[in-house]
C-alpha positions as CSV (number, residue, x, y, z in Angstrom):
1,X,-101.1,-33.0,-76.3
2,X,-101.1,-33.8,-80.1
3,X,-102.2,-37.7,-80.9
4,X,-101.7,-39.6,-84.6
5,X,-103.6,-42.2,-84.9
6,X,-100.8,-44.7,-86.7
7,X,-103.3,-47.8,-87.1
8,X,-106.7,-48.5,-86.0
9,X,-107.0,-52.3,-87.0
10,X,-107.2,-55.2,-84.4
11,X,-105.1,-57.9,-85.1
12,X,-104.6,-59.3,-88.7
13,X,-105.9,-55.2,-89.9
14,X,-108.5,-54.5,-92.2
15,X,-108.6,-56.2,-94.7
16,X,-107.2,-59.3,-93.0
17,X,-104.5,-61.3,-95.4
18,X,-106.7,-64.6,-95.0
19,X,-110.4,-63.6,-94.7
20,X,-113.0,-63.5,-97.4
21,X,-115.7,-62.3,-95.3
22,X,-117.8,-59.6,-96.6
23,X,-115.7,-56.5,-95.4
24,X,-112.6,-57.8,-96.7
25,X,-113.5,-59.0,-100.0
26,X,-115.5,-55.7,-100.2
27,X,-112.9,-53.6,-99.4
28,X,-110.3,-55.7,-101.9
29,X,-112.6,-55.3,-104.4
30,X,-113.4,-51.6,-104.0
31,X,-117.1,-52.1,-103.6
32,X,-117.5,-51.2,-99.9
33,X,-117.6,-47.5,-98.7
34,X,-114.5,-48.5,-96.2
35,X,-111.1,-47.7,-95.8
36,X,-107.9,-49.9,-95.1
37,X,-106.7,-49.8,-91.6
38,X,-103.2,-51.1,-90.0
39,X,-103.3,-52.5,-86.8
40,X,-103.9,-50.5,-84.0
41,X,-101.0,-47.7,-81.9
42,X,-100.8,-44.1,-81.6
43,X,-98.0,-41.8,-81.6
44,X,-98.7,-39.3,-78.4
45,X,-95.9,-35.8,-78.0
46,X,-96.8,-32.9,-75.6
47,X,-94.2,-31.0,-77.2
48,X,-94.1,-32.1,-80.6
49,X,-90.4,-33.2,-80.5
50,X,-90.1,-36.4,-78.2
51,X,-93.0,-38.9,-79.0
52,X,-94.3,-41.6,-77.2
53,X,-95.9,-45.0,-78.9
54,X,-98.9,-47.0,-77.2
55,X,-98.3,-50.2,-78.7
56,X,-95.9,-51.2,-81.2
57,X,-97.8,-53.3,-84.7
58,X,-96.2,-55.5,-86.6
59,X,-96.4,-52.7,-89.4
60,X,-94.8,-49.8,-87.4
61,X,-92.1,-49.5,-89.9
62,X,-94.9,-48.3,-92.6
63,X,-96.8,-46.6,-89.9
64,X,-93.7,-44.7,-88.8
65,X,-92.9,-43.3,-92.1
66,X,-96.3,-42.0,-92.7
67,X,-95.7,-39.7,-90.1
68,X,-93.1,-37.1,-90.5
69,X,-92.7,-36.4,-86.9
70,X,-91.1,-39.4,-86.8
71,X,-89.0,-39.6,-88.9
72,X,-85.0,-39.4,-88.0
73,X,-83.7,-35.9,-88.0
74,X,-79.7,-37.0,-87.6
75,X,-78.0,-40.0,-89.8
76,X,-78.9,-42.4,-86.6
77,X,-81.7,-40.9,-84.6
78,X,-85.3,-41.4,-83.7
79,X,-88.1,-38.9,-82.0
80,X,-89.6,-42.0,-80.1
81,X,-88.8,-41.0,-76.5
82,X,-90.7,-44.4,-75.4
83,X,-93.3,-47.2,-76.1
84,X,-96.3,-47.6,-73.6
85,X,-97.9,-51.8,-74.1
86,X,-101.5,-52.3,-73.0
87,X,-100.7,-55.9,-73.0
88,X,-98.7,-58.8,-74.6
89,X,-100.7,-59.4,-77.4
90,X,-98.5,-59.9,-80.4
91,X,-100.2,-57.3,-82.4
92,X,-99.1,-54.9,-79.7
93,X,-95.5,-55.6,-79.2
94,X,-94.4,-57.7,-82.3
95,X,-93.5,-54.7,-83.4
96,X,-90.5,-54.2,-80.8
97,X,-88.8,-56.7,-82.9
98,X,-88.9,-54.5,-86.1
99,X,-87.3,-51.8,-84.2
100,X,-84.2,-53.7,-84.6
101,X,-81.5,-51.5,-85.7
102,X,-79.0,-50.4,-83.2
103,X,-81.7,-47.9,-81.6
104,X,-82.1,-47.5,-77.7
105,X,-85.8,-48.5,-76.9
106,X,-87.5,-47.1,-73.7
107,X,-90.5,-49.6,-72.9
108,X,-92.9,-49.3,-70.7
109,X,-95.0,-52.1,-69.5
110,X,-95.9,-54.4,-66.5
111,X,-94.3,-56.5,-65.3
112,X,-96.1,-59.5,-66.3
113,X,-96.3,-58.7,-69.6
114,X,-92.3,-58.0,-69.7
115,X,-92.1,-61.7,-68.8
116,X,-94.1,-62.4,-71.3
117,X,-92.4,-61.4,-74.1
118,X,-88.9,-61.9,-72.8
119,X,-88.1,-64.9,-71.2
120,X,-88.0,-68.1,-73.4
121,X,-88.2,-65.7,-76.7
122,X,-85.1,-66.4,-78.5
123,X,-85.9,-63.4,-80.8
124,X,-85.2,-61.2,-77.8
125,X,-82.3,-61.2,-78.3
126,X,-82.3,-59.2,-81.3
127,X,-82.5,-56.1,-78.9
128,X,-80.0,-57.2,-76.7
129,X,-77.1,-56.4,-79.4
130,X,-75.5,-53.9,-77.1
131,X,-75.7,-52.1,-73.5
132,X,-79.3,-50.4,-72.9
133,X,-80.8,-51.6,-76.2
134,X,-84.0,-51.9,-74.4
135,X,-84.5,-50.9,-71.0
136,X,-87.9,-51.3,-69.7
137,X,-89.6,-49.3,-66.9
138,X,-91.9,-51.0,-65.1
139,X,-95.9,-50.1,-64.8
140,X,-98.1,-50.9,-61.7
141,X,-102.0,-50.3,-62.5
142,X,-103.0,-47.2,-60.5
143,X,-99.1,-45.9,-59.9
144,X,-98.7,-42.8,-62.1
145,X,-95.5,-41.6,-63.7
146,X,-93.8,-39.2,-65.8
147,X,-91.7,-40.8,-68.6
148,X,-88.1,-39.7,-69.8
149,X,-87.9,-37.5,-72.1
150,X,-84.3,-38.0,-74.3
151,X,-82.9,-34.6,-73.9
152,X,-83.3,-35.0,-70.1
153,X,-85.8,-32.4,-69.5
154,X,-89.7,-33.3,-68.7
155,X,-91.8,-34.6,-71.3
156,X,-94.8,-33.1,-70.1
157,X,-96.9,-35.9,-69.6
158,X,-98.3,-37.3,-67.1
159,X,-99.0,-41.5,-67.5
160,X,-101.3,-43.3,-65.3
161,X,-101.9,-47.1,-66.3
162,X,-105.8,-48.6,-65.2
163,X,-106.1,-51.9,-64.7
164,X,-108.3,-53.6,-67.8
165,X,-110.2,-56.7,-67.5
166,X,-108.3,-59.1,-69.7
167,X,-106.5,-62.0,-70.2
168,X,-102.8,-63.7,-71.2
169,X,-102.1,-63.0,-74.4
170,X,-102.8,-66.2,-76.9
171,X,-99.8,-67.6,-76.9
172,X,-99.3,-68.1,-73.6
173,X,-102.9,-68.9,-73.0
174,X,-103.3,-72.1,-70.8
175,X,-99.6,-71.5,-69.1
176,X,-101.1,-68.6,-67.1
177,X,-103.6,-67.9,-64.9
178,X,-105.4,-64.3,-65.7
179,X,-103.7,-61.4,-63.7
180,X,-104.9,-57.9,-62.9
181,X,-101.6,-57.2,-65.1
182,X,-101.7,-58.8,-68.5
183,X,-104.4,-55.7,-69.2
184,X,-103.8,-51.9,-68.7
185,X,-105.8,-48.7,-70.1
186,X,-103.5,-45.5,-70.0
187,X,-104.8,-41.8,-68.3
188,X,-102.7,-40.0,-70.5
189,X,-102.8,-36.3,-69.1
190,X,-100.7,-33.1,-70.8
191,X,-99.5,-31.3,-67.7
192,X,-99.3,-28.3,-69.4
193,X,-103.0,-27.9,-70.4
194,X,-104.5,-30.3,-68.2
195,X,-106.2,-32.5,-71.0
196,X,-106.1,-35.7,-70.2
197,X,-106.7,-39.3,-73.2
198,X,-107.9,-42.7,-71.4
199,X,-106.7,-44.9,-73.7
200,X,-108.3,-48.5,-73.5
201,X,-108.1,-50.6,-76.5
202,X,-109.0,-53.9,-74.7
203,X,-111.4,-54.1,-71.8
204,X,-113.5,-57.2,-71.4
205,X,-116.1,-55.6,-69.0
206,X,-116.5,-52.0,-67.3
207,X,-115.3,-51.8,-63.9
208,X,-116.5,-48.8,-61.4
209,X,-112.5,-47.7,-61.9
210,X,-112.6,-47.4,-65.8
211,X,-115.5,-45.4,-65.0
212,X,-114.6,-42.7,-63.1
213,X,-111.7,-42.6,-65.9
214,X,-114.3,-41.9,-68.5
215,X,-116.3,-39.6,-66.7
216,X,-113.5,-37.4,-66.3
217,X,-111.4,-38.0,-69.7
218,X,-111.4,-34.7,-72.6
219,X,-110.8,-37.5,-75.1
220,X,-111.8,-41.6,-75.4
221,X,-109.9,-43.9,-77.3
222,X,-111.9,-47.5,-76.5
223,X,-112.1,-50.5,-77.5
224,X,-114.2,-51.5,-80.3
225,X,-113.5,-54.5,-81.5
226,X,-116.5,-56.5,-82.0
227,X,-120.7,-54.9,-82.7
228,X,-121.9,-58.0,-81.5
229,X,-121.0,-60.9,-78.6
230,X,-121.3,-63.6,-81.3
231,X,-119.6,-61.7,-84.1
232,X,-117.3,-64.3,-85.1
233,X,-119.9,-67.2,-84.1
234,X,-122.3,-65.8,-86.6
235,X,-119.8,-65.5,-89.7
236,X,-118.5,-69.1,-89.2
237,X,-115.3,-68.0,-88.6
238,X,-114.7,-68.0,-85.0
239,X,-116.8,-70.6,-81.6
240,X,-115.7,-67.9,-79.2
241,X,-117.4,-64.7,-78.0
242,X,-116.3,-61.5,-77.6
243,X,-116.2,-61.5,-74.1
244,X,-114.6,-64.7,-73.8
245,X,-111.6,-63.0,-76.3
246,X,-111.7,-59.6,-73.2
247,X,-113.3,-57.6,-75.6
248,X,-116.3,-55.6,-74.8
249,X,-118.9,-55.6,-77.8
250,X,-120.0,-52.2,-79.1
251,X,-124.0,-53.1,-79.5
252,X,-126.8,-54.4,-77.8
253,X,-128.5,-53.6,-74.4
254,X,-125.1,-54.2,-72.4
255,X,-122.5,-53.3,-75.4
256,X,-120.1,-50.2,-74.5
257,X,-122.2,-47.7,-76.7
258,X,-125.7,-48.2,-74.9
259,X,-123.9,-48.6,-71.3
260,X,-121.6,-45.5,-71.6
261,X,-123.9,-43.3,-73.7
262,X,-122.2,-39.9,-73.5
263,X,-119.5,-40.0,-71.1
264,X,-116.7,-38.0,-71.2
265,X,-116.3,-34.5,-71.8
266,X,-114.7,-34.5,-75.2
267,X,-114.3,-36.8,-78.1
268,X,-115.4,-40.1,-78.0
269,X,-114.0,-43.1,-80.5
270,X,-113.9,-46.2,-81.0
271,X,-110.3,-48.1,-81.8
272,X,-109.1,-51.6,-82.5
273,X,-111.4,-52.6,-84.4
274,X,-111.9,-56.2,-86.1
275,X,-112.2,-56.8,-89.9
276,X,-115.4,-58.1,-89.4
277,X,-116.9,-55.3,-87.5
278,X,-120.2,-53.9,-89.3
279,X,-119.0,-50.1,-88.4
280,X,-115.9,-50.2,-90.3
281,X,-118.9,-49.6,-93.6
282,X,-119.8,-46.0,-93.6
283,X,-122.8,-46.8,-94.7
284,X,-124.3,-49.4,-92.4
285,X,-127.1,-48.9,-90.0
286,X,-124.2,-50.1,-87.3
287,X,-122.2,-46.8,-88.0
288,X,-124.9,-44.4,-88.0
289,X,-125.6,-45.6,-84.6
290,X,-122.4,-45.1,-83.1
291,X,-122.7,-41.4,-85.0
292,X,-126.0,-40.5,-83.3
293,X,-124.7,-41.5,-80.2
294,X,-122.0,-38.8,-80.3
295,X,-118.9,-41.6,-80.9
296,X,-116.4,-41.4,-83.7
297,X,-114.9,-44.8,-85.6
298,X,-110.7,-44.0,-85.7
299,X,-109.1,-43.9,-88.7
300,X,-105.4,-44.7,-89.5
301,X,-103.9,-40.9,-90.0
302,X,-106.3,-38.9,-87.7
303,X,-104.9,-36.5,-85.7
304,X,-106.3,-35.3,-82.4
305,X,-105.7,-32.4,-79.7
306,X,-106.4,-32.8,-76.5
């Protein structure tokens, strides 16, 4: 299973178009040891030919023509086979709408979240233009499935969604009441090789399920947000806490890094991460303690095999 890391940002990306804080201005400026990020999906194929999106950004156009893979091979074609949403953030699937142009979209998502994004949007119907535009294929947390692959043949993978503590996405915050679905991790297993990527880019809290998940994962994509609870609080530029936002801070005695230690059997990194997360520095005491503990900070452009 080959995996391109397209963006690695949290919402807004790195450096975020109206923050000043010290990573952003540092980065603008050229005086922080940090690299640009987009925000975060990856592009997943177990055969190099059909690939799969987890997530769509608001910048997939850019993020799909920095990857050749993806590019069209006919006058009107695509190699995505399918796009997998974790949630209904607008970071995840804004991008959906960019994808526009007289394309057949397979999406993959729960049901809740298809709700979420469809009904009342009057943008929708931007992929409604014509018969099977978009059809989506419904996820239930725990039920695995193999998606379709376009020349009709099996894709050889194998997608499980896990249940994610969470919450609605903002915009329809207050409208909702939190639902084991607005959340979902992916077991993303290559049937060929066996490998298998938990990918979990927003998880508020472990749960005994998302554990056995990472014990048994060759490769960790997870969230990593936020270091600290009070991040945000701290800069001025935020009253909530991580937590409160379903994101699981990387640091302190109860933070991801110290809870999990060295789960998994393979690679182990750290995704969505915010602009004003110390470990996007490459310098800072923050990163060098997610390096000594065996975890990795992703980049926009990585590649991985699992």
């Amino acid at each position: 299973m080959r995996i391109r890391v397209l963006g690695s940002a949290a919402g807004g990306g790195f450096p975020q178009w109206n923050c000043g804080c010290e990573n952003c201005r540092g980065v603008r400026l050229g005086t922080l040891s940090a690299e640009p990020r987009t925000q975060e999906s990856v592009a997943i194929s177990a055969d190099g030919e059909a690939w799969f999106l987890v997530n769509a950004s608001p910048e997939i156009r850019a993020q799909i023509e920095s990857f050749p893979p993806l590019h069209p091979r006919a006058p009107r074609h695509s190699p995505l086979a399918g796009i997998f949403l974790t949630n209904g953030d607008l970071d995840h699937c804004l991008g959906l709408l960019c994808l526009r142009e007289s394309q057949p979209l397979a999406i993959y998502a729960t049901e809740r979240v298809r709700r979420g994004f469809t009904q009342g949007n009057t943008l929708y119907a931007t992929l409604e233009r014509f018969a099977g535009q978009a059809t989506w294929h419904r996820l239930t947390p725990g039920e695995a499935l193999d998606p379709e692959h376009p020349a009709g043949r099996a894709s050889g993978l194998t997608v499980r969604p896990i249940a994610a503590p969470g919450q609605p996405p903002l915009h329809l915050r207050g409208r909702l009441a939190p639902a084991p679905e607005d959340n979902v991790g992916f077991e993303i297993r290559d049937r060929r090789t066996g490998g298998a990527l938990l990918y979990l880019s927003g998880v508020a809290a472990p749960t005994a399920e998302l554990r056995q998940a990472l014990e048994r994962a060759d490769c960790i994509l997870l969230d990593g947000t936020f270091w600290a609870s009070d991040e945000l609080i701290a800069l001025g530029l935020g009253e909530r806490r991580a937590e409160e936002m379903a994101h699981w801070p990387i640091g302190g005695p109860e933070g991801s890094l110290q809870v999990l230690g060295r789960i998994g059997r393979g690679r182990r990194l750290y995704i969505h991460i915010n602009n004003t997360n110390p470990i996007l520095r490459e310098d800072s005491a923050e990163r060098a303690a997610v390096s000594n503990a065996g975890w990795e900070v992703a980049r926009d452009g990585l590649e991985l095999e699992v």
